[in-house]
VEXPASE-991876 format. One record per residue (C-alpha): x, y negated, z; residue number from 0; residue in three letters. Coordinates in Angstrom, 3 decimals. Each point is the difference from the previous one (the first is absolute). Layout:
X, Y, Z, n, res
X, Y, Z, NUM, ALA
...
***
This chain:
X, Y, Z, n, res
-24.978, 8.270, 49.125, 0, UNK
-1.432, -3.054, -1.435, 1, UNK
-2.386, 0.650, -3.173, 2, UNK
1.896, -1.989, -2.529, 3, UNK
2.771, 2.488, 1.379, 4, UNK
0.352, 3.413, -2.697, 5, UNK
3.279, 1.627, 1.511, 6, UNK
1.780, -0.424, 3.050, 7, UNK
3.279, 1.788, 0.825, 8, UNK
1.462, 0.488, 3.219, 9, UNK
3.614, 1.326, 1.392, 10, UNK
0.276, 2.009, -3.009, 11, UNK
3.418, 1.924, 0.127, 12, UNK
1.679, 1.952, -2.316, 13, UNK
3.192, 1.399, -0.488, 14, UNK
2.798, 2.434, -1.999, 15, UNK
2.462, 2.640, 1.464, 16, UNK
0.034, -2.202, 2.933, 17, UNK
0.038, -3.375, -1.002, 18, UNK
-2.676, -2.092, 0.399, 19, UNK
-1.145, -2.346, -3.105, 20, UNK
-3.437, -0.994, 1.543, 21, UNK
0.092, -1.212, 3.617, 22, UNK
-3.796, -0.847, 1.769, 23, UNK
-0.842, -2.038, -3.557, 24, UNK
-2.776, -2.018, 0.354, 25, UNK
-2.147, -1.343, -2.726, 26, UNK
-3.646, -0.581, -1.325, 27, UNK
-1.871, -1.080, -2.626, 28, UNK
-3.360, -1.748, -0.894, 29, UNK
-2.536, 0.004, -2.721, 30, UNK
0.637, -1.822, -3.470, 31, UNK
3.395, -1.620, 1.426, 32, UNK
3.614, 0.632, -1.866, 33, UNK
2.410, 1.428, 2.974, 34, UNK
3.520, -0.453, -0.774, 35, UNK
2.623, 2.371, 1.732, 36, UNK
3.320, -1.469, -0.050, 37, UNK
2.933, 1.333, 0.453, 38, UNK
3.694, 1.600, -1.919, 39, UNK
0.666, 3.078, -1.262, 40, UNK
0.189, 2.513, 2.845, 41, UNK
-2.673, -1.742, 2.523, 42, UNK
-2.399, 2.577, -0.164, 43, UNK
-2.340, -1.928, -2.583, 44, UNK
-0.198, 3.630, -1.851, 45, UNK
0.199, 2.658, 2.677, 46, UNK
-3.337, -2.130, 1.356, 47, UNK
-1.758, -0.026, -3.368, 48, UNK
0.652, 3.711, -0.055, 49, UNK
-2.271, 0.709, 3.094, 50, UNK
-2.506, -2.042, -0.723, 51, UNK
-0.206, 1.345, -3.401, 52, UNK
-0.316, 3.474, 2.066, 53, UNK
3.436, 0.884, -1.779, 54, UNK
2.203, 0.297, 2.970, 55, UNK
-1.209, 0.320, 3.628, 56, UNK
0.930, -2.006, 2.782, 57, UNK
1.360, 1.423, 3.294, 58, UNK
-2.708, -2.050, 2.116, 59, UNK
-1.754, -3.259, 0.185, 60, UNK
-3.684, -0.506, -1.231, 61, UNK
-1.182, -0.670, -3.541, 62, UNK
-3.539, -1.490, 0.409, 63, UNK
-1.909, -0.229, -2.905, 64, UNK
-3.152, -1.517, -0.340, 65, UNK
-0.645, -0.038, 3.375, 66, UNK
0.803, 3.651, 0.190, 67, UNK
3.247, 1.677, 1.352, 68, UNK
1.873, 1.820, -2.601, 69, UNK
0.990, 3.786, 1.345, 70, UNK
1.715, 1.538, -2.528, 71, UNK
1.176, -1.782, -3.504, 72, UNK
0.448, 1.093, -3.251, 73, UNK
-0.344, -1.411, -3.566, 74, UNK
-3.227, 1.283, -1.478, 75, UNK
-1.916, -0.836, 3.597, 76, UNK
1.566, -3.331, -0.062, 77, UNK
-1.264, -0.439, -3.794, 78, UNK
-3.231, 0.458, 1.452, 79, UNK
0.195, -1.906, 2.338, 80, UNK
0.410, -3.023, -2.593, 81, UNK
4.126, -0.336, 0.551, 82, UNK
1.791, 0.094, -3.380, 83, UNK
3.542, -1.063, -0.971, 84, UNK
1.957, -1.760, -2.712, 85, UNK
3.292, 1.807, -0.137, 86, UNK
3.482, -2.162, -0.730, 87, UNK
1.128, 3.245, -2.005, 88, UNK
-2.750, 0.734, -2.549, 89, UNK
-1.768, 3.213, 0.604, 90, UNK
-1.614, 1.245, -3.217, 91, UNK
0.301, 3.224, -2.478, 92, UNK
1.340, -1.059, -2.782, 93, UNK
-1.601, 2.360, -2.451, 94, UNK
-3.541, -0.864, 0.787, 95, UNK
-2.089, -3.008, -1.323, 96, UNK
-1.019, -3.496, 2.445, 97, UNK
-3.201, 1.935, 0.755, 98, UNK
0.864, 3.056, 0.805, 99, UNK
2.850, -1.165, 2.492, 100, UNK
-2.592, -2.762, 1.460, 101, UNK
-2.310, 2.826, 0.809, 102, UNK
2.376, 2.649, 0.872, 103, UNK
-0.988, 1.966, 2.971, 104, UNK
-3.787, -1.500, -0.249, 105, UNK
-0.927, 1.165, -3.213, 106, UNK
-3.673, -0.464, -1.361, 107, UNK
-1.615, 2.975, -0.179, 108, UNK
-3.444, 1.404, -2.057, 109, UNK
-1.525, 2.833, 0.803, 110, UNK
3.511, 1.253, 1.060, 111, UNK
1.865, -1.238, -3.379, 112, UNK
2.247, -2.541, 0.035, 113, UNK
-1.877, -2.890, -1.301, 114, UNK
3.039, -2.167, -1.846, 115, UNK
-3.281, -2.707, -1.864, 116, UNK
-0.642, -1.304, 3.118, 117, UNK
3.733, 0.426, 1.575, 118, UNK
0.913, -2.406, -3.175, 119, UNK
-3.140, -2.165, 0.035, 120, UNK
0.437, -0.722, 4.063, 121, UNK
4.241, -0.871, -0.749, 122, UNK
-0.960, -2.616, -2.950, 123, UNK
-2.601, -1.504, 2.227, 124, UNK
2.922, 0.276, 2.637, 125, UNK
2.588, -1.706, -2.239, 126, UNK
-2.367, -2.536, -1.693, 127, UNK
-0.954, -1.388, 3.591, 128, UNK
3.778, -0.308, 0.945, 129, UNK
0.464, -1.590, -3.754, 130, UNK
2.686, 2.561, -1.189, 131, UNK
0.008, 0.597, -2.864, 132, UNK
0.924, 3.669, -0.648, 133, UNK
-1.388, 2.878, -1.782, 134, UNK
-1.375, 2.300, 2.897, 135, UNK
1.430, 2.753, -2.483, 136, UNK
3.612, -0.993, 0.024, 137, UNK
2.301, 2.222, 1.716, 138, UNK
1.785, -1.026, 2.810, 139, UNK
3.738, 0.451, -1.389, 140, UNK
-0.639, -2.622, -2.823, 141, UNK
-0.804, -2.690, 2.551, 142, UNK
2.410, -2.621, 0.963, 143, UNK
0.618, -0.498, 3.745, 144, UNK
-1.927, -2.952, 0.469, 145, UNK
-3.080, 1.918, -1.635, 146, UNK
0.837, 3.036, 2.209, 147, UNK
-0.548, -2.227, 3.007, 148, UNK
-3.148, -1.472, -1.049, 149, UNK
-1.323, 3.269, -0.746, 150, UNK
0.848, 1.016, 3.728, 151, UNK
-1.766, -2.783, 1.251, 152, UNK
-3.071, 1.183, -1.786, 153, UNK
0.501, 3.390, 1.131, 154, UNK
0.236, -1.642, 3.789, 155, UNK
-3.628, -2.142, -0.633, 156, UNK
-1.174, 3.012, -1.562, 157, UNK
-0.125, 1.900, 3.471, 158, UNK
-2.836, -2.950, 1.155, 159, UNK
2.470, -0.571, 2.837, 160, UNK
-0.602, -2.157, 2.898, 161, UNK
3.807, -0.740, 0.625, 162, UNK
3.148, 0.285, -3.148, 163, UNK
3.409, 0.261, 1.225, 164, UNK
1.805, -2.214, -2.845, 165, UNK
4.049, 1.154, 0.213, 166, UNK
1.997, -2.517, -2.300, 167, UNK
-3.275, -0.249, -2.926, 168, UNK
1.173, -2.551, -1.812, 169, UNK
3.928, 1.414, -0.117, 170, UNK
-0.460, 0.315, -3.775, 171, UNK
-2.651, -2.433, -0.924, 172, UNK
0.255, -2.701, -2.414, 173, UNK
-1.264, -3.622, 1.702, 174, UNK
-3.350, 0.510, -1.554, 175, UNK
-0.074, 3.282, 0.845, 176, UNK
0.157, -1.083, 3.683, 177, UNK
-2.345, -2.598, -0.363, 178, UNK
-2.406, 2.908, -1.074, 179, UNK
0.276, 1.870, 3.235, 180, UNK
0.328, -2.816, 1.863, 181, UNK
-3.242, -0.815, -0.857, 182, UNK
-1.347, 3.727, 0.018, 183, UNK
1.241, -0.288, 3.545, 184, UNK
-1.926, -3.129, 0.888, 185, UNK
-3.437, 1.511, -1.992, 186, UNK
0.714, 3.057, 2.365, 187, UNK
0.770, -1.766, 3.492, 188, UNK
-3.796, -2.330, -0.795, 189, UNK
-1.493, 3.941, 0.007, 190, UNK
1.556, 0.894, 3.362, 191, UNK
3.099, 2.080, -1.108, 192, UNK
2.943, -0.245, 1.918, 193, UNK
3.347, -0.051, -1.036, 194, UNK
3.172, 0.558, 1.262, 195, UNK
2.810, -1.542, -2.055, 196, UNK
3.577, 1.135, -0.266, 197, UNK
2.234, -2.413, -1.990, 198, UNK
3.915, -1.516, 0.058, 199, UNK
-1.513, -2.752, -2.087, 200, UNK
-0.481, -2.770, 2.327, 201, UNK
-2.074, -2.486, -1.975, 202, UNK
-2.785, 2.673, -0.466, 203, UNK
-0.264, 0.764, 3.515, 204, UNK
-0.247, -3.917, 0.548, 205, UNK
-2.632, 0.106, -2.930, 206, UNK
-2.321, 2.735, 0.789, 207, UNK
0.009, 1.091, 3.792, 208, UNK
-1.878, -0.666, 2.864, 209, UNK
1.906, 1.018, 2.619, 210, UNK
3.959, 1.610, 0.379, 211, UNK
1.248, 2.958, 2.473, 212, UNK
3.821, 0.294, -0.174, 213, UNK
1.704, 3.239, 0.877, 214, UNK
3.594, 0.402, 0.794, 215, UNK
1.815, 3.022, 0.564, 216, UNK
-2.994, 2.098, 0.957, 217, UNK
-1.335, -2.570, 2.064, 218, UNK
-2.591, -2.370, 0.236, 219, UNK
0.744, -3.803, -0.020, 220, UNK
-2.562, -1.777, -0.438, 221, UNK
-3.596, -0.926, -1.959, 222, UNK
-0.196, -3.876, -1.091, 223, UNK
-2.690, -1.701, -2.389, 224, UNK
1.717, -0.818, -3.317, 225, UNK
-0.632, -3.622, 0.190, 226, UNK
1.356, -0.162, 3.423, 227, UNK
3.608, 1.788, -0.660, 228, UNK
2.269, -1.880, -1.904, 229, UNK
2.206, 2.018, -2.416, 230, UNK
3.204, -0.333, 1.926, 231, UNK
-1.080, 1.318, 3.148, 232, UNK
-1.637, 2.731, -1.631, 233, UNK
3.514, 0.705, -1.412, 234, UNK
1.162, -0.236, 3.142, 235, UNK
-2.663, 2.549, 1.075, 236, UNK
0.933, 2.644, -2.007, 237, UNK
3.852, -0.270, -0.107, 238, UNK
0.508, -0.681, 3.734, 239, UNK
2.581, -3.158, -0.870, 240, UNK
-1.034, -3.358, -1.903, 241, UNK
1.251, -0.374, -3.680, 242, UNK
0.411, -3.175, -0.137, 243, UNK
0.221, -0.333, -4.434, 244, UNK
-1.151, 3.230, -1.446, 245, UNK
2.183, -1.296, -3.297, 246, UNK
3.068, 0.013, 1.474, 247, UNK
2.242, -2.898, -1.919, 248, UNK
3.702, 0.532, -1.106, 249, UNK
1.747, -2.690, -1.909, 250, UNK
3.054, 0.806, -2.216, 251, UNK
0.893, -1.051, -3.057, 252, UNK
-1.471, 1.393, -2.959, 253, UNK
3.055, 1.829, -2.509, 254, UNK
-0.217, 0.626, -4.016, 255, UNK
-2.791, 1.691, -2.059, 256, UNK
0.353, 3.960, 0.902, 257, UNK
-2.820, 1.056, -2.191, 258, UNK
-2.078, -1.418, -3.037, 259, UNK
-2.991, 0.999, -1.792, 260, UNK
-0.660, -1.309, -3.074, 261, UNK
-3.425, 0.926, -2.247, 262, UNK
-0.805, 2.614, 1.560, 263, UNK
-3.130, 1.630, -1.593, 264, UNK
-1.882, 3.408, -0.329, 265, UNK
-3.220, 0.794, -1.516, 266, UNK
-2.940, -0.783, 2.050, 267, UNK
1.704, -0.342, 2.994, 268, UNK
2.153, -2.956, 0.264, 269, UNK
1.511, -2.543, -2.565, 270, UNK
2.759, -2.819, -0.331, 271, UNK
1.087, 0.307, 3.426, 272, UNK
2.896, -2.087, 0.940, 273, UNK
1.904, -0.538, 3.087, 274, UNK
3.465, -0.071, 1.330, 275, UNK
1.119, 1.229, 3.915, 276, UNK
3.020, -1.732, 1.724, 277, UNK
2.240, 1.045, 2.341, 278, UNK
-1.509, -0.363, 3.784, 279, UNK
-3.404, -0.765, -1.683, 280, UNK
-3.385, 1.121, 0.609, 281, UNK
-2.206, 0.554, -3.164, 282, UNK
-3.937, 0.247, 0.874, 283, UNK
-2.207, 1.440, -1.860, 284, UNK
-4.041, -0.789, 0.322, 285, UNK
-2.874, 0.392, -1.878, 286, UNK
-3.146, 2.232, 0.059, 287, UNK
-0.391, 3.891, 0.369, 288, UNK
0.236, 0.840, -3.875, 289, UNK
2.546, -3.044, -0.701, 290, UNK
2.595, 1.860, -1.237, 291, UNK
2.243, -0.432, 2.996, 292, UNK
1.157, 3.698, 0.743, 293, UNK
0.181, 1.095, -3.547, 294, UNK
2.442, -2.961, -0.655, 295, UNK
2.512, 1.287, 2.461, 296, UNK
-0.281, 3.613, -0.392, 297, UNK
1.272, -0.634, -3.550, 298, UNK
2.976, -1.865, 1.480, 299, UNK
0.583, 3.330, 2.052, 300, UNK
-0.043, 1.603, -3.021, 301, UNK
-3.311, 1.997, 0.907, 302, UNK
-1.937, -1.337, -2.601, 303, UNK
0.773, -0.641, -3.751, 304, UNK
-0.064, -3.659, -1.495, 305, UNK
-0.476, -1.126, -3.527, 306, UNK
1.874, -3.006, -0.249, 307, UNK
2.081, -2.301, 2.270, 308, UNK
3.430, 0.327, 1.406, 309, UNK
1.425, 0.238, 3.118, 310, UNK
3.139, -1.523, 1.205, 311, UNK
1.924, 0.530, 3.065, 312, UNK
3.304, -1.861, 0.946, 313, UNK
-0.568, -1.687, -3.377, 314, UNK
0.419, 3.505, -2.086, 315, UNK
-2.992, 1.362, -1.682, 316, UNK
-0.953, 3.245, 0.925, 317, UNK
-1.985, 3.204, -0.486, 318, UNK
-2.347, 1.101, 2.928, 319, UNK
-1.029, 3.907, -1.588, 320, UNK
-0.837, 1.207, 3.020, 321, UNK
0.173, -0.251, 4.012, 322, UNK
3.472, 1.445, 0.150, 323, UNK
1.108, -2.290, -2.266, 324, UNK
-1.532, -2.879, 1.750, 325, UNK
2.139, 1.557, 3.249, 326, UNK
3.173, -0.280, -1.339, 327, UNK
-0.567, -3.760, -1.252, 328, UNK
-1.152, -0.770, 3.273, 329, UNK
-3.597, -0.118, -0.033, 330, UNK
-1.652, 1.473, 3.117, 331, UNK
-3.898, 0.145, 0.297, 332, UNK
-2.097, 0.778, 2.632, 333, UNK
-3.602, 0.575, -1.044, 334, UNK
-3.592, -1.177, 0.993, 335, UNK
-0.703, 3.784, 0.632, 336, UNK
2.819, 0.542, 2.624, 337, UNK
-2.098, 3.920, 0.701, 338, UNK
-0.139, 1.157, -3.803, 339, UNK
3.378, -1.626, -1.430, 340, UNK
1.882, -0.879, 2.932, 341, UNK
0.880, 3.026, 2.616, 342, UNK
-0.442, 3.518, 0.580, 343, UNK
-1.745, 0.328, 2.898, 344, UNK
1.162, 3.357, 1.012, 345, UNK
3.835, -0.893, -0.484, 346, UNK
1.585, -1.671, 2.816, 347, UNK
1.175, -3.738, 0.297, 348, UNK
3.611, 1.265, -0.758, 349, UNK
-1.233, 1.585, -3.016, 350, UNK
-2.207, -2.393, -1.215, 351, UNK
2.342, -3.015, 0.464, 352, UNK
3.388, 1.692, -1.587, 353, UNK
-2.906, 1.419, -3.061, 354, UNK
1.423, -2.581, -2.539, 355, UNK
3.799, 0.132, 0.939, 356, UNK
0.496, 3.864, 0.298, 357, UNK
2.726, -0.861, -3.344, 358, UNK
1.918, -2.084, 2.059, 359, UNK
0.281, 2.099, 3.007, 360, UNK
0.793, 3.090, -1.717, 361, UNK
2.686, 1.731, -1.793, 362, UNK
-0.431, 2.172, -3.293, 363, UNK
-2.025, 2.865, 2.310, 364, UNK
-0.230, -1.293, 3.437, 365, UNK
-2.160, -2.379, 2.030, 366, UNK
2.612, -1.668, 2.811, 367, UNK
-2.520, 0.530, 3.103, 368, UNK
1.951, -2.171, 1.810, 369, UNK
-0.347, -3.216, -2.509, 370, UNK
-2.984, 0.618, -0.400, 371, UNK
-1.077, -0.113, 4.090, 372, UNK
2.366, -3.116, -0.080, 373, UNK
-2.124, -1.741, -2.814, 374, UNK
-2.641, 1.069, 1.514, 375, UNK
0.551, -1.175, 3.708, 376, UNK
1.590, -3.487, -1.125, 377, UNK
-3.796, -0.817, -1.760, 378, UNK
-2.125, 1.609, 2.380, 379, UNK
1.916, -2.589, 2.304, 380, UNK
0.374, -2.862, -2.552, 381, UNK
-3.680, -0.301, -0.469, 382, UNK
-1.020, 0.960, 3.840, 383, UNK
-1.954, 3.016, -1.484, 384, UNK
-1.571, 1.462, 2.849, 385, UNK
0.182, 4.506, 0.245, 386, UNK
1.297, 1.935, 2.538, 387, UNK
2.685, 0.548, -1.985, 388, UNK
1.083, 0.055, -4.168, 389, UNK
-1.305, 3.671, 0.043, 390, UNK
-3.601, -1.010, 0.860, 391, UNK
-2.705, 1.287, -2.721, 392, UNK
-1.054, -3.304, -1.968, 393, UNK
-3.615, 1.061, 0.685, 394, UNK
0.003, -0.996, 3.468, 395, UNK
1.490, -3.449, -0.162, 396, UNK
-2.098, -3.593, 0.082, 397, UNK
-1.034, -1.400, -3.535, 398, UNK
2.459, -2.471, 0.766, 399, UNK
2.645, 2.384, 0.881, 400, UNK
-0.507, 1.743, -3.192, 401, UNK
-0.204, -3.618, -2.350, 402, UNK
3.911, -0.129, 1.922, 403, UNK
0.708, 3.437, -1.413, 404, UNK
-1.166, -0.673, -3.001, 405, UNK
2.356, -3.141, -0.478, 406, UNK
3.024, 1.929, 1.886, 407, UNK
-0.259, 2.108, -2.335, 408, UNK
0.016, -2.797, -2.981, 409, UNK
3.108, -1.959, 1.447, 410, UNK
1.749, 3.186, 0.271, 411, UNK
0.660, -0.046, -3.219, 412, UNK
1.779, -3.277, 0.277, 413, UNK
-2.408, -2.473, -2.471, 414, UNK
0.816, -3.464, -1.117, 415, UNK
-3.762, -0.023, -0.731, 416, UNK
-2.833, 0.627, 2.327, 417, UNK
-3.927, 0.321, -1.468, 418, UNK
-2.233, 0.017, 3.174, 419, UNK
-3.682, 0.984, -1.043, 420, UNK
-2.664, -0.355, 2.745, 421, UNK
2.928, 0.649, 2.459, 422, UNK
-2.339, -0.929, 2.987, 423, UNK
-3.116, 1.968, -0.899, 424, UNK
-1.553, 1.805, 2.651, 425, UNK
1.646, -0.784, 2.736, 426, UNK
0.241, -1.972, 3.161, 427, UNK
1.244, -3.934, 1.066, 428, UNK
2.653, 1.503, 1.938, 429, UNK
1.361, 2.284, -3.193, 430, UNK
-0.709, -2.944, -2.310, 431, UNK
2.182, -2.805, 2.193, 432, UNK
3.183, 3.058, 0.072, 433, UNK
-0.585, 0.070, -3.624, 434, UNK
-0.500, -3.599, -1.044, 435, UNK
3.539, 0.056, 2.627, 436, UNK
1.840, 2.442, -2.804, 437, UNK
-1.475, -1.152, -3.439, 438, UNK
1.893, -3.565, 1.664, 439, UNK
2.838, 1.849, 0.721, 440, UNK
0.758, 1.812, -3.264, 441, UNK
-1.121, -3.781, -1.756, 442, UNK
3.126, -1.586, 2.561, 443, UNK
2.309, 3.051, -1.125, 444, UNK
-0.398, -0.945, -3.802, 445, UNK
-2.937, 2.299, -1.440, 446, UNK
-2.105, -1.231, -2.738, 447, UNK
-3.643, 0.961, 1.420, 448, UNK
-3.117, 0.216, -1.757, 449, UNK
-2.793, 0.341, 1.980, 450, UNK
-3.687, 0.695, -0.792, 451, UNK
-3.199, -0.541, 2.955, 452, UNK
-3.670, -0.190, -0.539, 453, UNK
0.637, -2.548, 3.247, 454, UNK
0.476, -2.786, -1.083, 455, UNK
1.025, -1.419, 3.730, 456, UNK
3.033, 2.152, -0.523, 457, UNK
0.680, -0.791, -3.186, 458, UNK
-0.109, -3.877, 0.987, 459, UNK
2.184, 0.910, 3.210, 460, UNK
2.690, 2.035, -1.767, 461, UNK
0.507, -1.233, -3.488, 462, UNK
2.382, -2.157, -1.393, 463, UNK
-2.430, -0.330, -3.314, 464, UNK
-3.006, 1.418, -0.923, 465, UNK
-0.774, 1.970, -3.494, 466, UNK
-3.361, -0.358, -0.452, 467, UNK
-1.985, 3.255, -2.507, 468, UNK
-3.340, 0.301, -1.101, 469, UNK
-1.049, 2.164, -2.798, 470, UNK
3.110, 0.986, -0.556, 471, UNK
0.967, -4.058, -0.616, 472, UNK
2.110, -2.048, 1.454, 473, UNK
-1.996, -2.349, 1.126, 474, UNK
2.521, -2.513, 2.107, 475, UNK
3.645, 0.201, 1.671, 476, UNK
0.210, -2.597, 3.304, 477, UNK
2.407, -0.375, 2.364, 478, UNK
-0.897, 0.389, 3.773, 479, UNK
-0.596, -3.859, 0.366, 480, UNK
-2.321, -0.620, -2.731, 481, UNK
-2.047, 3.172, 0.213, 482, UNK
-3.378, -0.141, 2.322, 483, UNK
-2.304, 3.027, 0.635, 484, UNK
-2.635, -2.021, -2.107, 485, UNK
2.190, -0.826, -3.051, 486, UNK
1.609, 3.830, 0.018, 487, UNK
-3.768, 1.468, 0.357, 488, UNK
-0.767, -2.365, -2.869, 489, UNK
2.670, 1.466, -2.157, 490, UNK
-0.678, 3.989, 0.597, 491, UNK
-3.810, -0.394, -1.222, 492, UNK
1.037, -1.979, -3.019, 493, UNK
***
């Protein structure tokens, strides 16, 4: 073991009832260099984490650490040991303040009270060298998610670790957000930390990594140096099959205006917005975290209230009071929090996709069981959702299985009018090329689609025109040949 060289893993196995998910994985890791592992949604990028984190254990292989073989794992020995972890789901209690979740578990202690002055003092020291700028006092549940996550990453350097797993960071981060870890990351890699990256986001892991080590299905594939793998076999890589344009194109003629917005407005969150949707169009939406984006579409979906504007669909105005009301004009929307608004994870797919069109396949009293299975069946198999079958608990499925659900469930209701908000977040190429595949299908079957992305590659590869927000402005509304990432980045920090 070389001495650059902090972790080395070898043959580690691991698996469930049987089935193996890790299978002789193969990895290490050096000091102050960003390690990307690669890979879609059921490669064994978590299940890994897990026992290095101490929070699973493996079956066998070695976990040497340090230059010392690890016996037995488990989280608060691994702690110690300098391993922390950025979790993609946000661990925190939401009833406590930035400090006291920071410190939880290694409280300061005086003369065996709990000494909260210095608890505080050492988490705005904390925050002030990571430049956020939040009250150490503020309690967790009034945070937004991008705050929650930068508060995690605090709570990560806070452990002095020598390596920080990083699942998905920057999921919810605003582009200067990013740039702030990004360059938290680089101040910590010049001290010796390692990290270990997990992202979907492709142009980070270009950006910020050293070297890459690809899992697929449990297995090891390979370990390249970033500069040296170019993004297409990396793709390749991790899906098993070349995708040749991650965009995939379809050309069809574009039909009459579906939807228009006119004036839009509501106090301090959005104001004069105006747009109009055709039929077989694609509407994106960019701008910055805090632009306004989401809040302009859940009052389309009738979540939210506005204070002035109209809305128009099929050239009649219309009243959008609330969700159901958006449903029967048409409107679905899937939103950017697929696990809070979007399923149930303890229902099954069958449940969850038939959850908006239980009127239609029911009498006065009774449920028909057997419409329902059929409705059911014929979008499990529309969208290739992959479950051992449509009775499969939602919990168990891919992220990008559930994102499928999720829309099944929207086009089950039959909608002229599709709103797609962060419809690829958090999940793999693989799920994001079957999904780029139906958001082109439903635009070639007539749907009016509005679709918001903090990416703007996708939002370049699937629009038909952009909608550009910032402040709550429109700030600019181009068409897909005279926008450029330069001039649409231009118009969001207006």
């Amino acid at each position: 073991m070389s001495q650059k060289r902090i972790l080395e893993v070898q043959n580690l196995c691991k698996s469930f009832s049987g089935v193996k998910v890790l299978d002789n994985i193969t990895f290490n890791l050096e000091k102050g260099e960003v390690h990307a592992l690669m890979g879609e949604n059921g490669a064994g990028k978590s299940t890994f984490m897990k026992i290095l984190m101490g929070l699973l254990p493996a079956d066998s292989g070695e976990i040497i650490l340090g230059g010392e073989k690890i016996q037995h794992t488990h989280v608060h020995e691994m702690l110690k040991r300098g391993i922390s972890m950025i979790h993609q789901e946000i661990l925190m209690v939401p009833e406590l303040t930035i400090a006291q979740n920071i410190f939880l578990g290694k409280e300061i202690h005086r003369f065996s009270w709990l000494n909260e002055k210095d608890i505080y003092k050492k988490t705005r020291e904390l925050l002030k060298t990571l430049n956020i700028n939040i009250d150490a006092n503020t309690k967790m549940k009034h945070l937004s998610i991008a705050d929650k996550q930068m508060v995690e990453i605090a709570k990560a350097i806070s452990n002095n670790a020598k390596i920080i797993i990083m699942d998905e960071p920057t999921s919810a981060l605003s582009d200067k957000e990013v740039s702030t870890l990004f360059a938290i990351i680089k101040d910590l890699t010049s001290k010796g930390v390692a990290i270990i990256y997990i992202s979907h986001k492709m142009d980070e892991i270009y950006q910020i990594s050293d070297r890459i080590t690809v899992l697929r299905d449990g297995q090891y594939i390979a370990t390249k140096s970033a500069q040296e793998l170019p993004i297409k076999y990396l793709i390749s890589m991790m899906v098993g099959r070349e995708i040749e344009d991650i965009f995939p194109k379809t050309e069809h003629p574009i039909g009459e205006t579906i939807i228009k917005v006119t004036n839009l407005s509501q106090t301090g969150k959005f104001e004069n917005i105006n747009f109009e949707v055709k039929s077989g169009e694609i509407l994106g939406i960019a701008g910055l975290v805090g632009a306004g984006r989401t809040e302009v579409v859940r009052a389309i979906a009738g979540l939210d209230e506005f204070k002035e504007g109209e809305i128009f669909i099929n050239e009649e105005k219309v009243t959008v009071p609330s969700p159901k009301a958006a449903m029967k004009l048409g409107i679905g929307y899937v939103s950017e929090d697929r696990k809070a608004f979007g399923f149930i994870p303890q229902l099954s797919v069958k449940q969850n996709i038939t959850l908006s069109s239980l009127s239609s396949l029911s009498n006065s009293w009774f449920v028909s069981d057997t419409q329902e299975e059929a409705l059911a069946n014929q979008m499990k198999n529309n969208l290739k959702i992959k479950a051992s079958s449509i009775n499969q608990k939602l919990i168990y499925l891919s992220g990008g299985n559930q994102q499928k659900v999720v829309i099944a469930k929207v086009l089950s209701s039959s909608p002229q009018i599709i709103i797609l908000d962060e419809p690829t977040r958090g999940i793999d190429i693989g799920a994001k090329f079957e999904i780029y595949k139906l958001i082109n299908e439903l635009k070639s079957k007539g749907l009016a689609i509005i679709l918001i992305s903090s990416e703007l590659p996708e939002i370049f590869g699937m629009s038909d025109r952009i909608l550009v927000l910032s402040k709550g402005k429109q700030t600019a509304l181009l068409s897909r040949q005279e926008a450029t990432q330069e001039k649409v980045m231009q118009y969001a920090i207006h």
